[in-house]
The first five atom37 places (N, CA, C, CB, O) and aatype in JSON, in Angstrom:
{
  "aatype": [20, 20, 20, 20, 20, 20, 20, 20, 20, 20, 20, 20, 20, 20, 20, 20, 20, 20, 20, 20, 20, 20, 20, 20, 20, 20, 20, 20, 20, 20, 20, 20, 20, 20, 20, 20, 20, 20, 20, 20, 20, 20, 20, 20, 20, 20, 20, 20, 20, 20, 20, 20, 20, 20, 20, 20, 20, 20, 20, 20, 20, 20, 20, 20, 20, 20, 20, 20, 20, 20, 20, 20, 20, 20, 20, 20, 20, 20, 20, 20, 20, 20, 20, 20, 20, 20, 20, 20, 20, 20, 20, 20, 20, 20, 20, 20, 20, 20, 20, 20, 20, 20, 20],
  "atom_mask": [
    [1, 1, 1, 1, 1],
    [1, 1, 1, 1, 1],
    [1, 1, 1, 1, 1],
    [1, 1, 1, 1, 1],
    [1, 1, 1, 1, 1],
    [1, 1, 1, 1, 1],
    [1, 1, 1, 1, 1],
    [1, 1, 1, 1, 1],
    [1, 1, 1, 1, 1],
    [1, 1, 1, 1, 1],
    [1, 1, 1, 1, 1],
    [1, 1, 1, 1, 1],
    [1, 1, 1, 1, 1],
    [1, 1, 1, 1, 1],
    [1, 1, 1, 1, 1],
    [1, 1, 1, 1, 1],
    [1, 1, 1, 1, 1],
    [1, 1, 1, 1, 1],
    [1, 1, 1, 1, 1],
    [1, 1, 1, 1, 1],
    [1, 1, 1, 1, 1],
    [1, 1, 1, 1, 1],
    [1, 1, 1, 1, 1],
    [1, 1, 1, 1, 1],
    [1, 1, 1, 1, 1],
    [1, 1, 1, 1, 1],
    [1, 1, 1, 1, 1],
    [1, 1, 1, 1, 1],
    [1, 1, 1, 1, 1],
    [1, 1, 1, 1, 1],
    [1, 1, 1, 1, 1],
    [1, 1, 1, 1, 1],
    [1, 1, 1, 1, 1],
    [1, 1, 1, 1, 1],
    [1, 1, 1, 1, 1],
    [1, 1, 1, 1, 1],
    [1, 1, 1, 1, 1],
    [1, 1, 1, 1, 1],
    [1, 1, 1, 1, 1],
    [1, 1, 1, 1, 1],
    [1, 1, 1, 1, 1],
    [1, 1, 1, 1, 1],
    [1, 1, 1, 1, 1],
    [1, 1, 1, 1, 1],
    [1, 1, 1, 1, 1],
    [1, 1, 1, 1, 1],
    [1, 1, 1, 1, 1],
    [1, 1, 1, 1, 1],
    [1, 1, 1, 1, 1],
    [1, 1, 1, 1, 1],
    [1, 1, 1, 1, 1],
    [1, 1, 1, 1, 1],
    [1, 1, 1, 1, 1],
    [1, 1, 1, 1, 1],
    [1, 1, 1, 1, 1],
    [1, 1, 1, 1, 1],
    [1, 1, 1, 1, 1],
    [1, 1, 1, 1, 1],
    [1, 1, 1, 1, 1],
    [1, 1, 1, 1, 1],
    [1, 1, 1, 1, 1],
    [1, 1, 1, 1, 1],
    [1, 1, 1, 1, 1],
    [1, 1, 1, 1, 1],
    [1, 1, 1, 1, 1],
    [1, 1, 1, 1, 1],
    [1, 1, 1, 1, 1],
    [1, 1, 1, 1, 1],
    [1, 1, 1, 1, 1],
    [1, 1, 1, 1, 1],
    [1, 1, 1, 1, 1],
    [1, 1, 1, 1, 1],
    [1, 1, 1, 1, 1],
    [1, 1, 1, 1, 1],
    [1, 1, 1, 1, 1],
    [1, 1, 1, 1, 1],
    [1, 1, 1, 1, 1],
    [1, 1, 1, 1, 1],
    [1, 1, 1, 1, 1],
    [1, 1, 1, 1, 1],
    [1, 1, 1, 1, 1],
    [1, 1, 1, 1, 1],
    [1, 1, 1, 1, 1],
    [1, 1, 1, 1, 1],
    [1, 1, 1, 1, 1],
    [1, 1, 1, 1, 1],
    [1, 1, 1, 1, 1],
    [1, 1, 1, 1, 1],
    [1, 1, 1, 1, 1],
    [1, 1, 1, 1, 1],
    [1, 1, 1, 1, 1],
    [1, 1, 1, 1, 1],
    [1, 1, 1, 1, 1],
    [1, 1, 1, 1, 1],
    [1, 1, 1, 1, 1],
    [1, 1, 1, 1, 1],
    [1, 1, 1, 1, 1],
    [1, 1, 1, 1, 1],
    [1, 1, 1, 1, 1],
    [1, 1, 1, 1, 1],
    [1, 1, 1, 1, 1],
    [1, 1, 1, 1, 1],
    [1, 1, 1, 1, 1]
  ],
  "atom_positions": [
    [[-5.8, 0.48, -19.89], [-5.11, 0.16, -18.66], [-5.01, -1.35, -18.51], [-5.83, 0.8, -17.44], [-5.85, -2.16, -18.91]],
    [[-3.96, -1.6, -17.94], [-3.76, -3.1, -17.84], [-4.17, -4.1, -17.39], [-3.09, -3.34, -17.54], [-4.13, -5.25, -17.82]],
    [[-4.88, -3.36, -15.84], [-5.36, -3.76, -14.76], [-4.17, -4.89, -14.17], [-6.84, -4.29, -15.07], [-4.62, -6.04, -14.18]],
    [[-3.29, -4.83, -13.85], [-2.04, -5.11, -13.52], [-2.24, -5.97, -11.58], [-1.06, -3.35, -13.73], [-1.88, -7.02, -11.05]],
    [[-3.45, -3.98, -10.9], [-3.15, -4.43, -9.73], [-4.1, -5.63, -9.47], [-3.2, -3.34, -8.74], [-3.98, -6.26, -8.42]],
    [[-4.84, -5.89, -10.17], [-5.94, -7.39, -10.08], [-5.42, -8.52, -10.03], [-6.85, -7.68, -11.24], [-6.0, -9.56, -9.7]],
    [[-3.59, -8.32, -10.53], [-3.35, -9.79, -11.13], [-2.57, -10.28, -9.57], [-2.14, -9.88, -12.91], [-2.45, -11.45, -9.19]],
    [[-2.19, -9.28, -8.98], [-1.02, -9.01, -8.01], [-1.88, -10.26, -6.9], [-0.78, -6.93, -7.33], [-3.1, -10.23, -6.74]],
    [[-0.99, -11.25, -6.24], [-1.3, -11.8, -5.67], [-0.76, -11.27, -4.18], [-1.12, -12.83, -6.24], [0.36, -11.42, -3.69]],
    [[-2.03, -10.58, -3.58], [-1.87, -10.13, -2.28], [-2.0, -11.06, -1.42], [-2.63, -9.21, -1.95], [-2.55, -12.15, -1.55]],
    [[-1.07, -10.26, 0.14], [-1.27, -11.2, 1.41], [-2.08, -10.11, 2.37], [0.4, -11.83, 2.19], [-1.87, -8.9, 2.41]],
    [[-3.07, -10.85, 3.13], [-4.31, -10.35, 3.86], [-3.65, -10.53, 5.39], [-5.89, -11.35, 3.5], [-3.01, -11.48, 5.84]],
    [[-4.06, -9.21, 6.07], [-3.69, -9.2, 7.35], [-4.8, -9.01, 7.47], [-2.73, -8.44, 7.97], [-5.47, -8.75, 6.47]],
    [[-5.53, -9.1, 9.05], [-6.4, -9.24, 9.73], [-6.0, -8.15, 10.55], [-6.6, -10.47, 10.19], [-4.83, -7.89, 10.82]],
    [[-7.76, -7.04, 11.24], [-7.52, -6.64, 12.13], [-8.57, -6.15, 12.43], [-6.63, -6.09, 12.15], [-9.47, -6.49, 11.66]],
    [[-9.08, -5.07, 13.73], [-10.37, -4.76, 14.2], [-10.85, -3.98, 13.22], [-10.46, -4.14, 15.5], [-12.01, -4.23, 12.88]],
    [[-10.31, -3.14, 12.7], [-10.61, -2.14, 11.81], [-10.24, -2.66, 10.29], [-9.82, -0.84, 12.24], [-9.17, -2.83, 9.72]],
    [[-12.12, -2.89, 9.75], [-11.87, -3.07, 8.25], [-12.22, -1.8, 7.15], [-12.75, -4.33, 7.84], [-12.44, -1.93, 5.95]],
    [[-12.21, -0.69, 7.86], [-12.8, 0.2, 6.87], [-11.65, 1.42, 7.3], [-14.69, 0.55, 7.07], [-11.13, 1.55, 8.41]],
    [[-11.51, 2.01, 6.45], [-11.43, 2.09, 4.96], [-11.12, 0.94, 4.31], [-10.53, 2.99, 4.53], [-11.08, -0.04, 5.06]],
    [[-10.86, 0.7, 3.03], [-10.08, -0.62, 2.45], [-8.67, -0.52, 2.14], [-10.67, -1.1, 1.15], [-8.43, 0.39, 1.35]],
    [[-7.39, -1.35, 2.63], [-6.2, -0.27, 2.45], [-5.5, -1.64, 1.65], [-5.26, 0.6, 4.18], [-5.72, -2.82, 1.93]],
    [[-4.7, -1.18, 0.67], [-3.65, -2.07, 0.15], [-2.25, -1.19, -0.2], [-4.26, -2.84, -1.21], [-2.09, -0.22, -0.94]],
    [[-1.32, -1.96, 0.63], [0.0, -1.72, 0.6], [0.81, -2.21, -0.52], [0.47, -2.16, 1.68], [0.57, -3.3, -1.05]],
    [[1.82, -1.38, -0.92], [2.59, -1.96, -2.35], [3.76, -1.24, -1.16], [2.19, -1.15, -4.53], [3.68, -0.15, -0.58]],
    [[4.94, -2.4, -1.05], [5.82, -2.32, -0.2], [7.36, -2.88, -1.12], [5.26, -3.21, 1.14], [7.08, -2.95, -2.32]],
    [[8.62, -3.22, -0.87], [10.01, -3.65, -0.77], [9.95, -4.01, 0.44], [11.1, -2.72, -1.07], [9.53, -3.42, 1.43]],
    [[10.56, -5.35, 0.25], [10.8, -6.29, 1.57], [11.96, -5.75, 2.23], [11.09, -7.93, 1.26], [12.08, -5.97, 3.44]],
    [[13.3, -4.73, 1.33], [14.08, -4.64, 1.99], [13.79, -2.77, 2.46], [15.38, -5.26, 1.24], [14.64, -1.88, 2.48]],
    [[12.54, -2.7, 2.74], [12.54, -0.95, 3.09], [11.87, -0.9, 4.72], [11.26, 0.14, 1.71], [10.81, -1.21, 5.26]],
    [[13.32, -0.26, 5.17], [12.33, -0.17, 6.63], [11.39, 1.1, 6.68], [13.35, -0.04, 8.12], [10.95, 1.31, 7.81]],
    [[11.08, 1.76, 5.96], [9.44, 2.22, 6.06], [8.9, 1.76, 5.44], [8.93, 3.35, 5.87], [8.13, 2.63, 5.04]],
    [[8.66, 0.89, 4.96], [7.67, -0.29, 5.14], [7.38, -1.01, 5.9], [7.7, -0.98, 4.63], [6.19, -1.16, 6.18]],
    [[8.36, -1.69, 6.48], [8.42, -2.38, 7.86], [7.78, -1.27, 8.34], [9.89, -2.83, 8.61], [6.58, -1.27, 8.06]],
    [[8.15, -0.35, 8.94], [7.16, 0.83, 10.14], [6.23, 0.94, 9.67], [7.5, 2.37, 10.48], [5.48, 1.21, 10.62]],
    [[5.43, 0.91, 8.47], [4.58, 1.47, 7.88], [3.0, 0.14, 8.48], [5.22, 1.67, 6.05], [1.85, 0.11, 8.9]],
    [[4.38, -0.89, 7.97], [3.17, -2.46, 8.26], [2.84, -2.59, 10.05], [4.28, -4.48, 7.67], [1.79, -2.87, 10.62]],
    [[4.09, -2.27, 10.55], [3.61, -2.5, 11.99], [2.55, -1.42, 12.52], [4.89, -2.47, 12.97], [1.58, -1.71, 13.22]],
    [[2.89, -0.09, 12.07], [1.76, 1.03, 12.36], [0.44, 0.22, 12.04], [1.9, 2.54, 11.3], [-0.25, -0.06, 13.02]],
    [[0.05, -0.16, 10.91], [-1.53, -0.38, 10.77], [-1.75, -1.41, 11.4], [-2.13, -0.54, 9.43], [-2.93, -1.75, 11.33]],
    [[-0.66, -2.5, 12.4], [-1.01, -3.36, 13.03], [-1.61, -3.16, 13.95], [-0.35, -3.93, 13.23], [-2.63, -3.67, 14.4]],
    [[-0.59, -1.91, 14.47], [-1.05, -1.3, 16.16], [-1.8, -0.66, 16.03], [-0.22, -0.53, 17.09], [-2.06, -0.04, 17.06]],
    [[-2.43, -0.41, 15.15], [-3.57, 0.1, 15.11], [-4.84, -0.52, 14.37], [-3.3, 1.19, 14.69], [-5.82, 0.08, 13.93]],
    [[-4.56, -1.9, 14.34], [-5.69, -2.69, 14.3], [-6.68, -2.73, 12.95], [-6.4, -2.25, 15.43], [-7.87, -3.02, 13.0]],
    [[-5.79, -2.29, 11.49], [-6.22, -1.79, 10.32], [-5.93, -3.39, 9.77], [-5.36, -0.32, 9.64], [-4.95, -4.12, 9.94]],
    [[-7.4, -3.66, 8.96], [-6.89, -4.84, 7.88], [-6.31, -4.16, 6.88], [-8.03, -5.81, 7.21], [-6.52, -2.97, 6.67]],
    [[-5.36, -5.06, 6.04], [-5.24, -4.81, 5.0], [-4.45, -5.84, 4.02], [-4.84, -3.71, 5.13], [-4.31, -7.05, 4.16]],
    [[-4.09, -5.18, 3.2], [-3.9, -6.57, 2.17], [-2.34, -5.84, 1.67], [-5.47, -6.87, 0.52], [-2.27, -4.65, 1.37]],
    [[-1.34, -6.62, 1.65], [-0.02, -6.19, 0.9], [0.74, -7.05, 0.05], [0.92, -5.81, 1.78], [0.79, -8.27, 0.23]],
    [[1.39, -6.36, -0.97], [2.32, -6.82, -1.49], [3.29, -6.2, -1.72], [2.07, -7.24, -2.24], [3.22, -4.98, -1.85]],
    [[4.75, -7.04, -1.88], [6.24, -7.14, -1.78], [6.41, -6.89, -3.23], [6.92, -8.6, -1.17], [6.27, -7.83, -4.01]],
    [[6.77, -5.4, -3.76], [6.76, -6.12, -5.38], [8.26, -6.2, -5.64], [5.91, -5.07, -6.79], [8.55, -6.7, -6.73]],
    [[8.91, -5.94, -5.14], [10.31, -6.55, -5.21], [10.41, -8.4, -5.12], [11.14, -5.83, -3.82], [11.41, -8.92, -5.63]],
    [[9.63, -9.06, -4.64], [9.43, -10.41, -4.32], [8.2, -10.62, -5.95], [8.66, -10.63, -2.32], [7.88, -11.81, -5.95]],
    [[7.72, -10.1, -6.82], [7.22, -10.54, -7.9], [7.78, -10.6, -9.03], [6.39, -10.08, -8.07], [8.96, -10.3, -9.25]],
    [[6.88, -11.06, -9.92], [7.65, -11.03, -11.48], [7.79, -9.84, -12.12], [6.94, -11.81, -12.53], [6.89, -9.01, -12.07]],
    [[8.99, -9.61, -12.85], [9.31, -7.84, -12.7], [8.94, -7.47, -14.31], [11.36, -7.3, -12.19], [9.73, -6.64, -14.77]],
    [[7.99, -7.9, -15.15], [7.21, -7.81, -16.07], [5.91, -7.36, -15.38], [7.19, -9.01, -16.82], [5.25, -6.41, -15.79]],
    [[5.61, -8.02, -14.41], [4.23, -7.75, -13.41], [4.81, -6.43, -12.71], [3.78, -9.21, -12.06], [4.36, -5.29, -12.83]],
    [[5.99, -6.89, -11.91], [5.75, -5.26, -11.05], [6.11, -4.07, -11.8], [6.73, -5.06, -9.65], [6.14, -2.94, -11.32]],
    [[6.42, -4.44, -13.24], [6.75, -2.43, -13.96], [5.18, -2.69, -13.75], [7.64, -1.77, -16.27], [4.52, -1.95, -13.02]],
    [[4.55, -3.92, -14.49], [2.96, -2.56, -15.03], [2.26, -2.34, -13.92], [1.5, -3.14, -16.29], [1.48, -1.41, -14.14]],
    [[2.16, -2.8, -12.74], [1.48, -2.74, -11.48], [2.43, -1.18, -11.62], [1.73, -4.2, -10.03], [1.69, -0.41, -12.22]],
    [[3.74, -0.49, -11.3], [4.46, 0.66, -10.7], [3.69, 1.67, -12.08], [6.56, 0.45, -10.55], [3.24, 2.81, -12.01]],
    [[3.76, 0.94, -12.99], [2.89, 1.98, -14.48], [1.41, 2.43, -13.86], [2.44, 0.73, -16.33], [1.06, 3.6, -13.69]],
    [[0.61, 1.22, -13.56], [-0.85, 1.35, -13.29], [-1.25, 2.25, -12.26], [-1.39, 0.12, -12.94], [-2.24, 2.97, -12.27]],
    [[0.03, 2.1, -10.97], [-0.08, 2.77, -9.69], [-0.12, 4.66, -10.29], [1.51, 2.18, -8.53], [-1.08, 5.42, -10.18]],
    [[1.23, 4.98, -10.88], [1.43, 6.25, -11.44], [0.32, 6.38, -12.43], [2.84, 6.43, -12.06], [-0.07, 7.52, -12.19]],
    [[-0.35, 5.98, -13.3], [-1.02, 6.38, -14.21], [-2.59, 6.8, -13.23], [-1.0, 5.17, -15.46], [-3.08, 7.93, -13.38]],
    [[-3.36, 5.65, -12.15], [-4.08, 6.04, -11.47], [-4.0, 7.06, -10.11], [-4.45, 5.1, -11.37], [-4.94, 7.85, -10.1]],
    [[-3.51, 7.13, -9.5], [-3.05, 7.53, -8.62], [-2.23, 9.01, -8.38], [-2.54, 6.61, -8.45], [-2.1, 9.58, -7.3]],
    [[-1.66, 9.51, -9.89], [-0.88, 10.39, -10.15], [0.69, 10.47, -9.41], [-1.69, 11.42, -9.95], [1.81, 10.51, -9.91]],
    [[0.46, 10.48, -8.72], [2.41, 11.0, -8.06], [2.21, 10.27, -6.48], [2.86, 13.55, -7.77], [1.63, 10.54, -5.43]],
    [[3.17, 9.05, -7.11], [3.42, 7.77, -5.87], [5.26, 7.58, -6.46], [1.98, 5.72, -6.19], [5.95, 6.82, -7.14]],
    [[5.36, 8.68, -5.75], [6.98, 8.17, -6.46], [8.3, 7.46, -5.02], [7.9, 10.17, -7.37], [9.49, 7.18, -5.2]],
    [[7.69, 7.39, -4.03], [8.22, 6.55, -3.25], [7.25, 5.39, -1.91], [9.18, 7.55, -2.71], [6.15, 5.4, -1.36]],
    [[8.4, 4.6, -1.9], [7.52, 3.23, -1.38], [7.77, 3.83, 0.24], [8.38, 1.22, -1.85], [8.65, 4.53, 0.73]],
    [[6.54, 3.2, 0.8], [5.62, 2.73, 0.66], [4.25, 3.29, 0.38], [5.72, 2.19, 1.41], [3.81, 4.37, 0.78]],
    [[3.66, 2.42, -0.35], [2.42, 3.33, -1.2], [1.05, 2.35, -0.64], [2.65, 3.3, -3.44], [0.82, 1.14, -0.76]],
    [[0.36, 3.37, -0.04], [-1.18, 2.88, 0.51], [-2.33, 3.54, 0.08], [-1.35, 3.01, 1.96], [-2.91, 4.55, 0.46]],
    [[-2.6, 2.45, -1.12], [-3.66, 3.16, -1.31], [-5.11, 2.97, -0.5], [-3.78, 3.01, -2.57], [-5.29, 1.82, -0.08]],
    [[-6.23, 4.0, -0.21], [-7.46, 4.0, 0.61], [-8.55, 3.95, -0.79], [-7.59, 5.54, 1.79], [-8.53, 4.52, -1.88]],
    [[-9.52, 2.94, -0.12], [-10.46, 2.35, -1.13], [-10.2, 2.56, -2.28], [-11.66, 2.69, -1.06], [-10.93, 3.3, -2.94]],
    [[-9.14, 1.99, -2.79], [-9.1, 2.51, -4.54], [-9.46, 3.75, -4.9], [-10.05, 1.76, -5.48], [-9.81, 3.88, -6.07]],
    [[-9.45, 4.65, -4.25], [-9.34, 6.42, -4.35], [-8.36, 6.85, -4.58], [-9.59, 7.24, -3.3], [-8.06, 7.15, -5.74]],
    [[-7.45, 7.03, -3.44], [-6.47, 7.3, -3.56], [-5.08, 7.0, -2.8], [-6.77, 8.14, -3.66], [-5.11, 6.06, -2.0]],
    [[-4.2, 7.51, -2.93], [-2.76, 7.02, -2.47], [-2.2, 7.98, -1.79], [-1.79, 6.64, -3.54], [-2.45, 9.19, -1.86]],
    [[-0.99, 7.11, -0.73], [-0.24, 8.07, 0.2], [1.19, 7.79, -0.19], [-0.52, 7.82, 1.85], [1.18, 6.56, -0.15]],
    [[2.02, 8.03, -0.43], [3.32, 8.01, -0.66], [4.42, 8.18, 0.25], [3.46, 8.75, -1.43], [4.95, 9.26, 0.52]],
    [[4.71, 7.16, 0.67], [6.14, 7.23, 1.96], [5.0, 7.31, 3.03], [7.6, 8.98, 1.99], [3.82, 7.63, 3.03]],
    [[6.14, 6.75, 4.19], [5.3, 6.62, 5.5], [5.78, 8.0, 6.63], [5.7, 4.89, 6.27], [6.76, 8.08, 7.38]],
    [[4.86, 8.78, 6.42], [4.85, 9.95, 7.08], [4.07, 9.64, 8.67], [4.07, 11.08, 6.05], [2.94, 9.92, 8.24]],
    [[3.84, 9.33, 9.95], [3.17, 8.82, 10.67], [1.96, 9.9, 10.62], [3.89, 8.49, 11.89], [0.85, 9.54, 10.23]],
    [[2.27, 11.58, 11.13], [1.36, 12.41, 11.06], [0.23, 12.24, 9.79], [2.08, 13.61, 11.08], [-0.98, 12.38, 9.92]],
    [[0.92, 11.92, 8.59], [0.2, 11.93, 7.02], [-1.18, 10.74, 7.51], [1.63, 11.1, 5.36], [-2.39, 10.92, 7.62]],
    [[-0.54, 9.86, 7.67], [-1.17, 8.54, 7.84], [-2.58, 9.24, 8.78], [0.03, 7.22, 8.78], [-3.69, 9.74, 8.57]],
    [[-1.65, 8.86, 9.93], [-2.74, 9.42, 11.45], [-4.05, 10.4, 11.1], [-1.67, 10.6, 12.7], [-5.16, 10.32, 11.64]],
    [[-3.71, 11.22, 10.19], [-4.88, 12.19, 9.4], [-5.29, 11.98, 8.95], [-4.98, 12.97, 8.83], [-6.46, 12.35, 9.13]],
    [[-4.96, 10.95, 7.47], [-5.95, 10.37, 6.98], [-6.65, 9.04, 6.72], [-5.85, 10.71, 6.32], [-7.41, 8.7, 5.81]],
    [[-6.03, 8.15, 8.13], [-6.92, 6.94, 8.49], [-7.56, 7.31, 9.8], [-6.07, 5.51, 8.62], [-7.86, 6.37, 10.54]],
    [[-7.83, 8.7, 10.25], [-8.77, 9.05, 11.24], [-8.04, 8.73, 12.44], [-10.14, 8.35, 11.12], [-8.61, 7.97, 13.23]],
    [[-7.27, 9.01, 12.64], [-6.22, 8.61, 13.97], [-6.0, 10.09, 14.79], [-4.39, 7.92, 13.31], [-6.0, 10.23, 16.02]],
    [[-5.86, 10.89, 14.03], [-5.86, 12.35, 15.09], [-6.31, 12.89, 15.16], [-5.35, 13.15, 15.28], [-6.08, 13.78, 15.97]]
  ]
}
């Protein structure tokens, strides 16, 4: 494995809630992403994201390789993964709400 997502230079949001550990792999031009980023705002979730449409696209295949190879089936953005376990695929609000303990 490449370790691809190590190289990825993330941006850190701040918020009341640091646990679970969440990192976003987003497109700057996807508005569920946009909804996806403001949800964990309003709800006070740190986390760390990156734009991989905004990286080097040698970096973002093997980061989109590394994501599918760990993770199994992330086949649309936006993708959050919880403590390096596992991943959510697309921003479902109910999906989310269930499993960052929200409902």
């Amino acid at each position: 494995m490449s370790d691809a997502l190590n190289q990825v230079e993330y941006t850190s949001v701040g918020g009341s809630r640091s646990e679970p550990s969440l990192r976003l792999y987003s497109l700057s031009t996807c508005a569920f992403c946009r909804r996806a980023m403001k949800y964990l705002g309003e709800h006070g979730f740190s986390y760390q994201y990156v734009q991989l449409d905004q990286i080097d696209f040698e970096l973002k295949r093997e980061v989109k390789k590394e994501l599918k190879s760990r993770y199994q089936n992330v086949p649309v953005f936006p993708i959050l993964t919880i403590d390096d376990r596992e991943a959510i695929s697309g921003f479902v609000e109910d999906r989310w709400a269930e499993r960052l303990g929200l409902s």
